[in-house]
C-alpha positions in Angstrom: 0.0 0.0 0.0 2.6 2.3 1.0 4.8 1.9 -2.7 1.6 2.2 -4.4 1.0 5.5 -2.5 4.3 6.8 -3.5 4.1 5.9 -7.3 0.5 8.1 -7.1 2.8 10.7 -5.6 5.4 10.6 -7.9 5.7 13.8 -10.0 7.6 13.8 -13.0 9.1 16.6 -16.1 6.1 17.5 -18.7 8.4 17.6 -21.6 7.2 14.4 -22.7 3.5 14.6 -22.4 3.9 18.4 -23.9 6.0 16.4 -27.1 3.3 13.7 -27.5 0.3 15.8 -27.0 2.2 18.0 -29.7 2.1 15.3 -31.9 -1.1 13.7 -31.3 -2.4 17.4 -32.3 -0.4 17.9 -35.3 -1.6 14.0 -36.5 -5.3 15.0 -36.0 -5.1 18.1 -37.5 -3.3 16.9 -41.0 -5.3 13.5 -40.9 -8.3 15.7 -41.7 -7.3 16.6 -44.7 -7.8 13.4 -46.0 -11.2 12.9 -46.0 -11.1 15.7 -49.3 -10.0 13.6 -52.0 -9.5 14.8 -55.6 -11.1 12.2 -57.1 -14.4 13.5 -55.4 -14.1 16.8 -57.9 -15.0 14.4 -61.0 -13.2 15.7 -64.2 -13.9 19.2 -65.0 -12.2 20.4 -67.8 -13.6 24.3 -67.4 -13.0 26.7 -64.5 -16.7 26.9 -64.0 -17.1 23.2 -63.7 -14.2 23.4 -61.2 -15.6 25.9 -59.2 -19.1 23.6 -59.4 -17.2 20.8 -58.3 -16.0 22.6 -55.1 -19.5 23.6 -54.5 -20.8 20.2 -54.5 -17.9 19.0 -51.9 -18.6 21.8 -49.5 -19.9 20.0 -46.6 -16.9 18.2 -46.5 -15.1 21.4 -47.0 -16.7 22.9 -44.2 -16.4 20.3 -41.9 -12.4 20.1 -42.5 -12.0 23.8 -41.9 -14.7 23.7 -38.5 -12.7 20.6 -37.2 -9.2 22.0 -38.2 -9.8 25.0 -36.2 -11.3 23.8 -33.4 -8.6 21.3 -32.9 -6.1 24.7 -33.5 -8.0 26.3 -30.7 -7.9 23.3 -28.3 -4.0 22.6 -29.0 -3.6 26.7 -27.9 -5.6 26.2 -25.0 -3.1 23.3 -24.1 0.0 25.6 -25.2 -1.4 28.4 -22.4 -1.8 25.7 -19.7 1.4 24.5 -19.8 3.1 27.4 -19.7 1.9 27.2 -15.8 2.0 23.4 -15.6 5.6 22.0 -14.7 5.1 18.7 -13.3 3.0 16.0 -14.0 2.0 13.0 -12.0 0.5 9.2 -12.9 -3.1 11.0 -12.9 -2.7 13.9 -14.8 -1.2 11.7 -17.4 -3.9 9.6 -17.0 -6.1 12.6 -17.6 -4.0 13.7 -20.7 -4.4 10.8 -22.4 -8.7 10.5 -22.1 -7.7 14.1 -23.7 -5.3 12.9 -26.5 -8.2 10.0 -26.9 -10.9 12.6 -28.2 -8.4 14.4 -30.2 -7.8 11.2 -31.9 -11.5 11.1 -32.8 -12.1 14.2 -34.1 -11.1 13.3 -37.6 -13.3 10.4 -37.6 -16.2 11.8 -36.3 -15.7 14.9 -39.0 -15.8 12.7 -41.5 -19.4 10.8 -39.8 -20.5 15.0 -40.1 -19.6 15.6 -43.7 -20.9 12.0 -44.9 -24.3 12.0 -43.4 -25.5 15.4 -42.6 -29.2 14.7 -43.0 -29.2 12.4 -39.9 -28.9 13.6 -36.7 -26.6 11.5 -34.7 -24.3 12.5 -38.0 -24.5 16.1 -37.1 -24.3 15.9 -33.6 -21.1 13.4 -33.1 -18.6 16.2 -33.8 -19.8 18.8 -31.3 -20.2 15.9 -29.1 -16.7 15.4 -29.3 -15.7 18.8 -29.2 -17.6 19.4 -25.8 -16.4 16.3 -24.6 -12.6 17.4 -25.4 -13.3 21.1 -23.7 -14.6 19.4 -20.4 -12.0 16.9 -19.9 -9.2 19.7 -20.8 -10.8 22.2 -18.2 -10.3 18.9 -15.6 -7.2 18.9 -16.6 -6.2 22.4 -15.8 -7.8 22.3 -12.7 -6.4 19.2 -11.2 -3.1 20.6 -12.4 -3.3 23.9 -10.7 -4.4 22.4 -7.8 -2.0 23.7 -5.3 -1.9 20.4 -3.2 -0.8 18.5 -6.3 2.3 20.2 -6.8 2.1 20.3 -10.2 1.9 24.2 -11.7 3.5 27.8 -10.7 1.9 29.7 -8.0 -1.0 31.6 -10.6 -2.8 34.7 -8.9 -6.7 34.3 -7.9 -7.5 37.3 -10.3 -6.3 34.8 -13.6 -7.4 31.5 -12.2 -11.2 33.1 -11.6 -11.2 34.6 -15.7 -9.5 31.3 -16.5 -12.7 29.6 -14.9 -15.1 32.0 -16.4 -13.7 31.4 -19.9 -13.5 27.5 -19.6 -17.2 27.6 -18.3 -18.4 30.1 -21.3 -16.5 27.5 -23.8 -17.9 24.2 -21.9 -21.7 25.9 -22.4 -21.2 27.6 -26.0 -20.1 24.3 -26.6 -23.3 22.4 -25.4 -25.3 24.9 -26.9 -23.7 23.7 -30.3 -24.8 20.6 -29.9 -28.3 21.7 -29.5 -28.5 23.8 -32.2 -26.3 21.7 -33.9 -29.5 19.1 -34.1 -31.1 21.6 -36.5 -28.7 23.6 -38.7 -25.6 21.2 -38.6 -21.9 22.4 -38.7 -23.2 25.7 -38.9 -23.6 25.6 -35.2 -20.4 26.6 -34.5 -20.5 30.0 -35.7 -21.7 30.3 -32.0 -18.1 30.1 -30.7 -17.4 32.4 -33.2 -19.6 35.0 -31.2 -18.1 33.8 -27.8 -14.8 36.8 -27.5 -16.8 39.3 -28.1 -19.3 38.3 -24.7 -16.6 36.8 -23.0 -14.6 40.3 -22.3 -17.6 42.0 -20.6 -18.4 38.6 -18.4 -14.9 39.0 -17.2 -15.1 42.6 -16.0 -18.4 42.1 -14.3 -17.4 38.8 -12.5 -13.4 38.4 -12.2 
């Protein structure tokens, strides 16, 4: 009992969860692009039809661009944590990799959204995921912050409460996509789109 309390305890560098995260990210991310395949364009031999041909391959167009994004916006959110995290333990890692586990389907379930956007468990998978991904990196930054874990730089109240507030207002945005997602599809997330320009009043009024 006593070794398996100290292995729990044991704290350890970040550089090599920060390097696989990295590259989990940068995998998800380019893997995306795949799902756009030229063959999918047909053969136009004018610009028009090539322009037509783009048209008709929008929705997975769209759904590239959404997922590429939102993935760019989760790996920055994991960037600015760690510039506070230092350490890491057995559950934090733990917690990293549930994290690195939705990343990982992101691609797949963009490719569910652009492939069968008239049902709805097709348009809902991907914000599913995405909202799943947002909670479980909030957890994250909280377990790691946690000043009895060890684990991150003494942070000041003032950033830790606008940190909160803007982790909530991203975990509900985010479940609000996936209601509204229900009815107009990937253009849901123009939603978070709106998010920074509420967010900066919520933070004077409550931080």
């Amino acid at each position: 009992m006593k070794q398996d309390s100290r292995m729990s305890n044991e704290i350890f560098s970040t550089r090599r969860m920060e390097a696989l995260t990295d590259g989990v990210f940068a995998i998800a991310m380019t893997i995306l692009i795949l799902d756009i395949k030229v063959e999918n364009f047909g053969d136009p031999t004018t610009n028009a039809q090539l322009v037509t041909a783009f048209i008709n391959n929008g929705t997975n167009l769209i759904s590239f661009i959404v997922s590429f994004l939102l993935l760019g916006s989760m790996w920055s959110v994991h960037m600015r944590q760690f510039e506070y995290i230092t350490h890491t333990n057995r559950h934090l890692n733990m917690v990293n990799t549930l994290r690195l586990l939705i990343v990982v389907f992101m691609p797949l379930t963009t490719s569910i959204s652009s492939a069968f956007p008239d049902l709805i468990l097709g348009r809902i998978l991907l914000p599913l995921n995405f909202l799943a991904l947002t909670i479980v990196s909030y957890w994250q930054w909280r377990y790691a912050i946690n000043p009895r874990n060890h684990l991150a730089k003494k942070i000041p109240k003032s950033f830790i409460r606008k940190s909160d507030i803007r982790n909530i207002a991203i975990i509900v945005t985010s479940a609000i996509v996936v209601l509204l997602s229900i009815f107009i599809g990937d253009k849901a997330f123009l939603a978070l789109a709106i998010l920074p320009l509420i967010l900066g009043p919520i933070q004077k009024k409550f931080a």
